[in-house]
ROTILUM-484732 format. One record per atom (N, C-alpha, C): y, x, z. Coordinates in pm, 1 decimal. Layout:
// ROTILUM-484732
[[Y X Z]];
...
//
This chain:
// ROTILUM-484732
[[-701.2 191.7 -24.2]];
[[-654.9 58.6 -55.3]];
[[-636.2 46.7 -205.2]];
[[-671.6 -49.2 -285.4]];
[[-700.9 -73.5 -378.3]];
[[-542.8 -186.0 -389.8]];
[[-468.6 -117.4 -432.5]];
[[-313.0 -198.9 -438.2]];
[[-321.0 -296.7 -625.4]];
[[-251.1 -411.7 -508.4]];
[[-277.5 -544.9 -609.3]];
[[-146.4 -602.1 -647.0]];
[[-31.5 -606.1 -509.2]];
[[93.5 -573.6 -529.6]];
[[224.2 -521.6 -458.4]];
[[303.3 -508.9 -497.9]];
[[412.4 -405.7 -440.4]];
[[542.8 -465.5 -444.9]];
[[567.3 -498.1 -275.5]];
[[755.8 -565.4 -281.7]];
[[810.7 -483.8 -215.5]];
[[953.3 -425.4 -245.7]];
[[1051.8 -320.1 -170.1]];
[[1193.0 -452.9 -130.3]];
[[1178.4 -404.5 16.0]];
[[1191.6 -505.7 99.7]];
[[1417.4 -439.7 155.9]];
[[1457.7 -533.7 105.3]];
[[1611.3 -438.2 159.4]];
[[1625.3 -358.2 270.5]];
[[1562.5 -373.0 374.3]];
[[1554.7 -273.3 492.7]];
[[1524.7 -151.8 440.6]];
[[1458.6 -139.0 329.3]];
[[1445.1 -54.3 297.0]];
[[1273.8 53.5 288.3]];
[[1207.5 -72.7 333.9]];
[[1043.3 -44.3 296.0]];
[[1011.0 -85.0 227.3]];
[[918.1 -51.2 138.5]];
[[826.2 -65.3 57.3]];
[[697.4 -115.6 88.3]];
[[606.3 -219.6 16.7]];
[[500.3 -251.9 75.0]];
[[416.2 -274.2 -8.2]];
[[292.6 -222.0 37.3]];
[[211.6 -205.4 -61.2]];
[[121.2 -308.0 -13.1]];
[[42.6 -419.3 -96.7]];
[[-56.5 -512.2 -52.2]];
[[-235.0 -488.3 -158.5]];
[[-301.2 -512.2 -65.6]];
[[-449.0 -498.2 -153.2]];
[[-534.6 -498.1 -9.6]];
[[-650.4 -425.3 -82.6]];
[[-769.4 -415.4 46.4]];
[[-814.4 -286.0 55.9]];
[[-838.3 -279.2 216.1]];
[[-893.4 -178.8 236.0]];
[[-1066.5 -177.1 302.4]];
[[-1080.2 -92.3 175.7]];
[[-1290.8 -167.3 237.2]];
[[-1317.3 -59.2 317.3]];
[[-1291.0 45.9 390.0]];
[[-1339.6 152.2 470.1]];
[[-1322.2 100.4 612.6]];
[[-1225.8 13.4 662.9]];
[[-1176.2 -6.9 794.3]];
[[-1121.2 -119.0 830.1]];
[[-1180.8 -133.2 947.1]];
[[-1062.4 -283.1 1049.9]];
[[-973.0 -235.1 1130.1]];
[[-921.2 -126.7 1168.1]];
[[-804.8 -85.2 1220.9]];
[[-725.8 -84.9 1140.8]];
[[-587.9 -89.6 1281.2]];
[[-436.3 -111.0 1240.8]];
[[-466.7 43.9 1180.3]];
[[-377.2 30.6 1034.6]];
[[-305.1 157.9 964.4]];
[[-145.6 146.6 1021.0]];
[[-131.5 300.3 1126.8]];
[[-22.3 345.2 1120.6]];
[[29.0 487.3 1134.0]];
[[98.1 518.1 1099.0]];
[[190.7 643.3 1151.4]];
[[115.5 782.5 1090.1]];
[[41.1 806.7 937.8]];
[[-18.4 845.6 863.9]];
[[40.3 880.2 702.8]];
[[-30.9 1007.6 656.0]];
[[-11.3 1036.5 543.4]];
[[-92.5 950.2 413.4]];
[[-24.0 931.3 315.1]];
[[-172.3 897.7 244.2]];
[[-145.0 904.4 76.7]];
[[-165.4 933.1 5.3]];
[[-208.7 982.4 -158.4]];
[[-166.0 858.1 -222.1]];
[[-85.2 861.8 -338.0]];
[[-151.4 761.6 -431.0]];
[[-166.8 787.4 -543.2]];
[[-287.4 717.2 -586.6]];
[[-303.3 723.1 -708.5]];
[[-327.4 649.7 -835.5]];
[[-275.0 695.5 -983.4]];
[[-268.1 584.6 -1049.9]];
[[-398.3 596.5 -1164.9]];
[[-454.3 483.2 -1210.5]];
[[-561.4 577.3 -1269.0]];
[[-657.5 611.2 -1279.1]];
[[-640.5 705.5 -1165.0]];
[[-738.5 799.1 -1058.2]];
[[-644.2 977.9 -1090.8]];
[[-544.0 925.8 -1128.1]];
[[-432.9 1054.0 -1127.3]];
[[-355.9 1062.2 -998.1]];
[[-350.9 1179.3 -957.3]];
[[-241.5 1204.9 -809.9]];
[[-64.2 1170.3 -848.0]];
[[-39.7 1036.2 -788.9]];
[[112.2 1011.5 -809.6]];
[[218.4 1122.7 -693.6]];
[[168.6 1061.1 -580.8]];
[[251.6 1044.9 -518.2]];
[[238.3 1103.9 -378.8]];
[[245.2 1146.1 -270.0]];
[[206.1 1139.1 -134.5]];
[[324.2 1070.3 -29.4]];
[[317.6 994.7 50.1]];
[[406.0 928.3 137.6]];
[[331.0 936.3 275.0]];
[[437.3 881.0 344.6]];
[[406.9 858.3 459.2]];
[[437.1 685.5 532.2]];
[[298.0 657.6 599.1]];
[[302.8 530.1 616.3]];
[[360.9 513.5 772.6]];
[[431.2 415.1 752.1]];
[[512.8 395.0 834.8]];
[[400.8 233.5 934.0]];
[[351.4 200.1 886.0]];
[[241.5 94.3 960.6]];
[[202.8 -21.9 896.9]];
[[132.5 -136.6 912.4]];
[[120.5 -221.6 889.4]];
[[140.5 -379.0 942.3]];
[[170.1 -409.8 803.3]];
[[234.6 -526.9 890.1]];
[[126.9 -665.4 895.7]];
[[139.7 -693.8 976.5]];
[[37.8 -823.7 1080.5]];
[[108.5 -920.7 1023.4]];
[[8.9 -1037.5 1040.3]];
[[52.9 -1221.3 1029.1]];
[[-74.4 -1246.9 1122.6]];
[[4.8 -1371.8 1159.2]];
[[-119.4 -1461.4 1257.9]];
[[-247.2 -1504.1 1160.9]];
[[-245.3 -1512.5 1016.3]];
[[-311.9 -1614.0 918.4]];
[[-380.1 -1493.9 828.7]];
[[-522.8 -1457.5 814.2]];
[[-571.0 -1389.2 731.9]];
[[-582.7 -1430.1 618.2]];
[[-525.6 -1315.3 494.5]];
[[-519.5 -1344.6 379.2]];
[[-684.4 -1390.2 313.7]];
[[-679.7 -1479.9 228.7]];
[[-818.9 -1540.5 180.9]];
[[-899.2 -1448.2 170.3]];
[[-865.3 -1327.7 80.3]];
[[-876.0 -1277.0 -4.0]];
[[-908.8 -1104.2 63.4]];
[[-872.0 -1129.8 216.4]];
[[-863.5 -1003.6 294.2]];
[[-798.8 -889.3 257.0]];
[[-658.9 -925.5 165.7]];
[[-572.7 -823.7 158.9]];
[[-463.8 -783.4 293.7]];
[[-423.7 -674.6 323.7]];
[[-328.9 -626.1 417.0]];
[[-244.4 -605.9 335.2]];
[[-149.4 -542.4 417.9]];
[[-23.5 -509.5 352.0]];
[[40.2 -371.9 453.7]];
[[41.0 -249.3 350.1]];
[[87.6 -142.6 433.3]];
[[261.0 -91.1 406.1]];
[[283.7 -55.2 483.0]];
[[451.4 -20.5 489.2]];
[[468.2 104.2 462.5]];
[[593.4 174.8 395.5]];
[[617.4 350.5 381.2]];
[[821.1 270.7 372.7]];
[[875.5 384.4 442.2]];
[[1063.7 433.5 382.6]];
[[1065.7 504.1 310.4]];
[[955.5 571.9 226.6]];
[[977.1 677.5 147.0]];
[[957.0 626.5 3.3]];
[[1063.1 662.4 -63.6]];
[[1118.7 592.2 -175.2]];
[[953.8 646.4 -303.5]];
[[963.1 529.3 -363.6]];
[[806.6 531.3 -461.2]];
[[893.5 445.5 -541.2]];
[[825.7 460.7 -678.2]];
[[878.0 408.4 -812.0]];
[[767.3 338.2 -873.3]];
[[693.9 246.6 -812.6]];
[[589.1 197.3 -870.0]];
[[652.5 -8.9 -846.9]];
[[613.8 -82.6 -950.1]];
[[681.6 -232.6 -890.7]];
[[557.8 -304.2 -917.9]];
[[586.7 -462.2 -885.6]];
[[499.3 -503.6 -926.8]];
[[397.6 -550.8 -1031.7]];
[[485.9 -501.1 -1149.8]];
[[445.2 -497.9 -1267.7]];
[[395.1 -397.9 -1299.8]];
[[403.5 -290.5 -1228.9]];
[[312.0 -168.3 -1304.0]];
[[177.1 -158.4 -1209.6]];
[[185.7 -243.6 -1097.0]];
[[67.8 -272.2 -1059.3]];
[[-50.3 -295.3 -1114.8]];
[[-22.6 -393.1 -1190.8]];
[[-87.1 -551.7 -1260.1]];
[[-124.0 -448.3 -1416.2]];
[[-53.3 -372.4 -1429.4]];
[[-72.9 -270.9 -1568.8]];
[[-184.5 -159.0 -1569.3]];
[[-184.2 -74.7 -1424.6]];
[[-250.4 2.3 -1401.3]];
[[-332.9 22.7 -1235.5]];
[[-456.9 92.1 -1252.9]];
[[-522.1 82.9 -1149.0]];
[[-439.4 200.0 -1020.4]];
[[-408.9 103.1 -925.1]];
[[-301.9 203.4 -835.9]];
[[-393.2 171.0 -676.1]];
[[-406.0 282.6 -673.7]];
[[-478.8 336.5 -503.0]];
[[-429.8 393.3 -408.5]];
[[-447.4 344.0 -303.8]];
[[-377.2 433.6 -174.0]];
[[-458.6 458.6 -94.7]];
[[-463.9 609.7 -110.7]];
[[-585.4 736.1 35.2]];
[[-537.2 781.6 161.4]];
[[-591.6 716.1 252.7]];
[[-511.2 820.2 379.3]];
[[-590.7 950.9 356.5]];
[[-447.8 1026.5 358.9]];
[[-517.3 1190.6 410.1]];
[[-564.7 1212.9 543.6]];
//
């Protein structure tokens, strides 16, 4: 996933939004890399994705993790940030 932007949600997830061009399945319950760059940040674990009735124009998703990441939406928009399932 090619991440475009990033809201941390008080429940306490994090969500990462962009596209994923490899697949039409639900992403859930998976490891996955990120990277900034093309440098290794981070590794988390995804907790799933979250659905709407209304597809984004633009065919972005939006994937979920509880595991605390230090990336916002401004350092998005700054640098090229990717997310790999392992």
């Amino acid at each position: 996933m090619a991440i475009v932007e990033t809201f941390h949600l008080q429940l306490g997830y994090t969500v990462f939004v962009g596209s994923i061009q490899s697949s039409n399945r639900i992403v859930k319950n998976t490891k996955a890399k990120i990277f900034i760059d093309g440098n290794f940040f981070q590794t988390i674990e995804i907790s799933g994705e979250f659905l709407t009735n209304i597809k984004h124009p633009q065919g972005y998703r939006a994937i979920s993790t509880t595991d605390k990441v230090d990336i916002d939406s401004v350092f998005v928009k700054q640098y090229f940030c990717e997310l790999k399932e392992i």
